[in-house]
N, C-alpha and C positions, 0 to 999 in steps of 0.2 A: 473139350471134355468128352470122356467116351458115355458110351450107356452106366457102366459102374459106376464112375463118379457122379455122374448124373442120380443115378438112382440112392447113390449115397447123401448126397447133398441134402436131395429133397425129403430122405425119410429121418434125416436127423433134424430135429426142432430146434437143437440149437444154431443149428448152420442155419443162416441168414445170408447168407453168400451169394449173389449174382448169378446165375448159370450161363455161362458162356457156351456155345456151340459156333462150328464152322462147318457150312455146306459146302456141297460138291463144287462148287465152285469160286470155293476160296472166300466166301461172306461169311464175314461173323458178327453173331447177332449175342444181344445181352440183355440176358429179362431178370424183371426181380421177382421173388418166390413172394405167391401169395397165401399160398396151403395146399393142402393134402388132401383127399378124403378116397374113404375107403368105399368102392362100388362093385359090383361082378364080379367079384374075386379078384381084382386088382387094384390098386389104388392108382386115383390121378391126379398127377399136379398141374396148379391154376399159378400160370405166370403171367407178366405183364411186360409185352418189348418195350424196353425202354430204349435199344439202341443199335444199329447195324453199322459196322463198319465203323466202331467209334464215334459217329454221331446222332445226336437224339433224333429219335423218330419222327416223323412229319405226322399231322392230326391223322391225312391218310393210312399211315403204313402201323399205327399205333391201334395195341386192341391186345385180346388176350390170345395165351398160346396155353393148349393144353395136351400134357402126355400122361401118355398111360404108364404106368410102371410097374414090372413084373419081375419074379426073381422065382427060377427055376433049381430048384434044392439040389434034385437031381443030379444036374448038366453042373451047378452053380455058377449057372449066366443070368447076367442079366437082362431086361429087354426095358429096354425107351423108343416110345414111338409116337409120333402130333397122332393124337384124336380128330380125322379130317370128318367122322359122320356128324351132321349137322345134330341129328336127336340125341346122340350118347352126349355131345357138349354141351347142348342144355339142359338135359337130364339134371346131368353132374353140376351142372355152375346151379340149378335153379335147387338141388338137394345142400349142394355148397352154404349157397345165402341162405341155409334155412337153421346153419349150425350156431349155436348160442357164440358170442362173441369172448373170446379168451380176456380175463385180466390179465 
């Protein structure tokens, strides 16, 4: 998936869809969409690998992944990018679990 579909995926509520990506060197990974939330003027998405490589994670390599997702009106690009600073992802995961629970 590119940054577009990525950033499409994750900002329609109806998609519930996998997000599949493939690094530079040919791994491809698949997490399930956990939410959204909107921070710094960007929103980011809270996924969970469930899988590289078509098989399910080890307890090790299992944890969350979280990207930032931005859309330039302008340019009209997109941008997706892993949240690697330790403070901005607990920020967000700890503002995350603070959101009332959807029916």
């Amino acid at each position: 998936m590119n940054d577009k579909e990525i950033y499409l995926a994750l900002m329609d509520e109806n998609n519930l869809d996998d997000i599949i990506m493939t690094d530079d060197e040919g791994n491809k990974f698949q997490m399930e969409q956990i939410g959204t939330i909107p921070m710094h003027g960007v929103v980011y998405g809270i996924l969970d690998l469930v899988k590289i490589n078509d098989t399910l994670v080890t307890e090790e390599e299992a944890g969350l992944v979280m990207f930032e997702l931005d859309y330039d009106e302008e340019s009209e690009s997109f941008y997706v990018s892993t949240v690697e600073d330790d403070d901005i992802f607990n920020e967000v995961i700890e503002a995350f679990n603070e959101l009332p629970e959807e029916e």
